[in-house]
C-alpha positions as CSV (number, residue, x, y, z in Angstrom):
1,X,-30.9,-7.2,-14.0
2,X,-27.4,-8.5,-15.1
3,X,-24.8,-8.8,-12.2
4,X,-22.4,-6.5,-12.1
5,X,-19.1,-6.4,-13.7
6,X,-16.3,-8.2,-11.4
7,X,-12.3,-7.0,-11.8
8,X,-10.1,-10.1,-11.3
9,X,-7.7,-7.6,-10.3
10,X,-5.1,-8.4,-13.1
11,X,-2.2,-5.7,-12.5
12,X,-3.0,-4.7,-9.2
13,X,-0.6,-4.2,-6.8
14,X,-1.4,-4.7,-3.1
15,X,1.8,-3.1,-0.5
16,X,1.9,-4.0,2.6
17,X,4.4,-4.6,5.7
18,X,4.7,-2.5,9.1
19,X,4.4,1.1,10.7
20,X,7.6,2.6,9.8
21,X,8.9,-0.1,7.2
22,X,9.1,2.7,4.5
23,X,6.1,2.5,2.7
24,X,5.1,6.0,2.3
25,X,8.9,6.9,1.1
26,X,8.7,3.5,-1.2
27,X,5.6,5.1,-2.8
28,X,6.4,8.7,-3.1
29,X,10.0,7.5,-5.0
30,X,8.3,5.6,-6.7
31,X,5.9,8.4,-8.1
32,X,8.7,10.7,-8.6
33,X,10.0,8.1,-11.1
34,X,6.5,8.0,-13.2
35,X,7.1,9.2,-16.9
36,X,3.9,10.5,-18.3
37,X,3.9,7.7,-20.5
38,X,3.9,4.9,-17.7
39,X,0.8,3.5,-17.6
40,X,1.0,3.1,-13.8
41,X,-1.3,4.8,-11.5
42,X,-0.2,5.0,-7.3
43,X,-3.4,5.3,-5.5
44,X,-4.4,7.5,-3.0
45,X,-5.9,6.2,0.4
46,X,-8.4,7.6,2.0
47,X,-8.1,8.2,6.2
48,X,-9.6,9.3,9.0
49,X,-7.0,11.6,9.8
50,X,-5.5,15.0,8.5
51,X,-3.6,14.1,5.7
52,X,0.5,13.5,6.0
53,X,2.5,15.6,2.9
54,X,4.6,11.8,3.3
55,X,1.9,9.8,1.8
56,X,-0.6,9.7,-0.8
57,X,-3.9,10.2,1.3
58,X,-7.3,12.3,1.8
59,X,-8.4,12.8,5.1
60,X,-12.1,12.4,5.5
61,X,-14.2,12.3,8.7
62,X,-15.5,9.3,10.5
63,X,-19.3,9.7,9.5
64,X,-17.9,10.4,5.9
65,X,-15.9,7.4,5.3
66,X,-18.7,5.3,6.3
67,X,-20.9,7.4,3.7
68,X,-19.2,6.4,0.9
69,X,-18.5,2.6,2.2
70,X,-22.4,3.0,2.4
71,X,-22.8,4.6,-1.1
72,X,-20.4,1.6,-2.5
73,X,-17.9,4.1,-3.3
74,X,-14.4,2.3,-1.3
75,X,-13.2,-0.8,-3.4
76,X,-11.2,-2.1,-0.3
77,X,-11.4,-0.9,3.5
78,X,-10.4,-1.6,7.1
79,X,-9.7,-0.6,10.4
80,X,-6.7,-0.3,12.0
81,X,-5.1,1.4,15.3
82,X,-8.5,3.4,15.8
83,X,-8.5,4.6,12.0
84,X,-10.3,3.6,8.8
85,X,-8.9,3.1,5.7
86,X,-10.0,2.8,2.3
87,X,-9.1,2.4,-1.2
88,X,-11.5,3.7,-3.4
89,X,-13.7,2.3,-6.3
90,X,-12.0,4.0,-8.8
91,X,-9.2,1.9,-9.2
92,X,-11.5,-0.9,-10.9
93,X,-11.9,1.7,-13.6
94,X,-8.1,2.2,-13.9
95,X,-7.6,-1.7,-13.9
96,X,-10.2,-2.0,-17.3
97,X,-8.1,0.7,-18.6
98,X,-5.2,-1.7,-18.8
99,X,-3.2,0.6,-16.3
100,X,-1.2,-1.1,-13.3
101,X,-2.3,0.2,-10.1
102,X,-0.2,-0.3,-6.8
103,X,-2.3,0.5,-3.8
104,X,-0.6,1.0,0.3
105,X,-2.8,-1.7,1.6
106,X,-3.1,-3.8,5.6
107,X,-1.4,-7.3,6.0
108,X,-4.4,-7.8,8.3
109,X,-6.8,-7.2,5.1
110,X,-4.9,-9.2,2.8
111,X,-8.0,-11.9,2.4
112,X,-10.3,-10.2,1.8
113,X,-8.6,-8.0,-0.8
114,X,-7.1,-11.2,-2.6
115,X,-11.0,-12.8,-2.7
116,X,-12.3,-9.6,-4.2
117,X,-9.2,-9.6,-6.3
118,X,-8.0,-12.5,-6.8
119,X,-5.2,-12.0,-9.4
120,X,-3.5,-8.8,-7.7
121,X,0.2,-9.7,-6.4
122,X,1.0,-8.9,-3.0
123,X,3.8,-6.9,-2.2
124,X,5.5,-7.3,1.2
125,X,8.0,-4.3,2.9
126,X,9.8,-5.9,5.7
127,X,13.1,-4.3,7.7
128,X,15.2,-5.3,10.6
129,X,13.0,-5.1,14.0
130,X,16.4,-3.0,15.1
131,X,15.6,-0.6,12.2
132,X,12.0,-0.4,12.7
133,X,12.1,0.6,16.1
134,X,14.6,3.3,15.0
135,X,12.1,4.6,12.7
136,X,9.2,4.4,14.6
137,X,11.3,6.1,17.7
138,X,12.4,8.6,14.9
139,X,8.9,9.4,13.5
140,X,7.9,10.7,17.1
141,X,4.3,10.0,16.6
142,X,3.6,7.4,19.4
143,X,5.1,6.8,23.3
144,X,7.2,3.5,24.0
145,X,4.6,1.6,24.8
146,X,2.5,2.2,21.6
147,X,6.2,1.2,19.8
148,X,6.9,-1.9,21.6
149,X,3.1,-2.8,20.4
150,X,3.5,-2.1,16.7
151,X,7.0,-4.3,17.0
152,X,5.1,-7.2,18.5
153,X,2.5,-7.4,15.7
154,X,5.1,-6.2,12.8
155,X,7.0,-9.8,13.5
156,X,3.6,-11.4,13.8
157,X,2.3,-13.9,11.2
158,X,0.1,-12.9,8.6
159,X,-2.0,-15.0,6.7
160,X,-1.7,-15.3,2.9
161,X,-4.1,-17.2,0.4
162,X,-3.0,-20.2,-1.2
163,X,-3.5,-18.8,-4.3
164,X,-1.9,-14.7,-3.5
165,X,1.7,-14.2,-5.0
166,X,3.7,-12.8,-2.5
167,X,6.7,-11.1,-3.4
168,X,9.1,-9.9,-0.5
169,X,10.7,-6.2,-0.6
170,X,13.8,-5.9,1.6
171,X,13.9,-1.9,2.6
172,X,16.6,-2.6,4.8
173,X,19.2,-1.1,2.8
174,X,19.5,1.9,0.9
175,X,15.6,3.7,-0.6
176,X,17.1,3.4,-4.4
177,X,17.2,-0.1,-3.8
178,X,13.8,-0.6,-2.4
179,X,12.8,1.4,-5.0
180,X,14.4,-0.7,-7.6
181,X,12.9,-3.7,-6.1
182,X,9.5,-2.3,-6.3
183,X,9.8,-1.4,-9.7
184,X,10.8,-4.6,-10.7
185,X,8.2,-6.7,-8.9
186,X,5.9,-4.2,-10.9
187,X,7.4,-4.9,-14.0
188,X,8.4,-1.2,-14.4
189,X,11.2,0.0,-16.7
190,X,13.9,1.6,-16.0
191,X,15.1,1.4,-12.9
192,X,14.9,4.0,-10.9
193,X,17.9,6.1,-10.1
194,X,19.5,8.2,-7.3
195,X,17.4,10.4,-6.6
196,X,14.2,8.8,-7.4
197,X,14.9,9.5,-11.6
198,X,15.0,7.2,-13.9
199,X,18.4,6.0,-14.6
């Protein structure tokens, strides 16, 4: 039996940086500036939690996420403040397709998605600790305790392969600029404008 087909991971995105650094709102402008001719595909995670209307995300349950781990069906997973996450297997198939695929991955996971991948670029949202806390405060998910915990690991070292292209995205500023940052670390023309439209 032949051994099955490997993606290098040639034009895959992986976003990353901390709870609150803007991510979702990085993404979602992002999408909004898709054309249906860009051959760029956003994935859609898959948590144990009820799905936010901020991010791109399906909620499954515990004993179903480990299901389809089981039945080979998440390309990329992990575990993080008592939740799994997962990027599914479909994404290889987008990846043959020649489509670029940015994925909302975990610095923590970074490893282990660069050896299965080990052409994707990393992309890497960071933001004042000053604004973060803001946000975090703002979002009104967590107490001060759990807030003062994410700050503590956001400024925390993370480790990235020798090998990993790292490209930093400052999101300290204004979302169009973030955005236009993203785009052009994804290689994606235009730029995106105001209001998350192409200029």
């Amino acid at each position: 039996m032949s051994a099955p087909h490997r993606v290098d991971g040639n034009g895959l995105f992986y976003l990353m940086g901390p709870s609150g650094s803007g991510k979702d709102s990085l993404l979602r402008a992002l999408r909004q500036s898709l054309g249906s001719d860009d051959r760029l595909v956003v994935a859609h995670r898959y948590i144990t939690r009820p799905a936010d209307a901020n991010e791109a995300s399906v909620a499954l349950t515990v004993e179903e996420f480990h299901r389809r781990v089981a039945q080979g069906c998440m390309a990329m997973h992990w575990r993080s403040h008592g939740l799994h996450y997962g990027i599914g297997i479909e994404i290889e198939q987008w990846l043959e397709r020649g489509l670029k695929v940015v994925v909302n991955g975990s610095r923590e996971y970074l490893p282990q998605a660069a050896a299965r991948y080990p052409k994707l670029c990393a992309l890497h949202v960071r933001v004042s600790p000053d604004a973060l806390a803001a946000r975090l405060r703002q979002r009104g998910r967590e107490s001060e305790d759990a807030i003062a915990r994410r700050l503590a690991r956001a400024t925390a070292p993370f480790e990235v392969p020798a090998d990993c292209r790292l490209v930093e995205i400052d999101n300290g500023g204004t979302l169009q600029s973030a955005t236009e940052a993203l785009a052009k670390a994804i290689g994606m023309a235009p730029a995106i404008g105001p209001a998350g439209e192409p200029a």
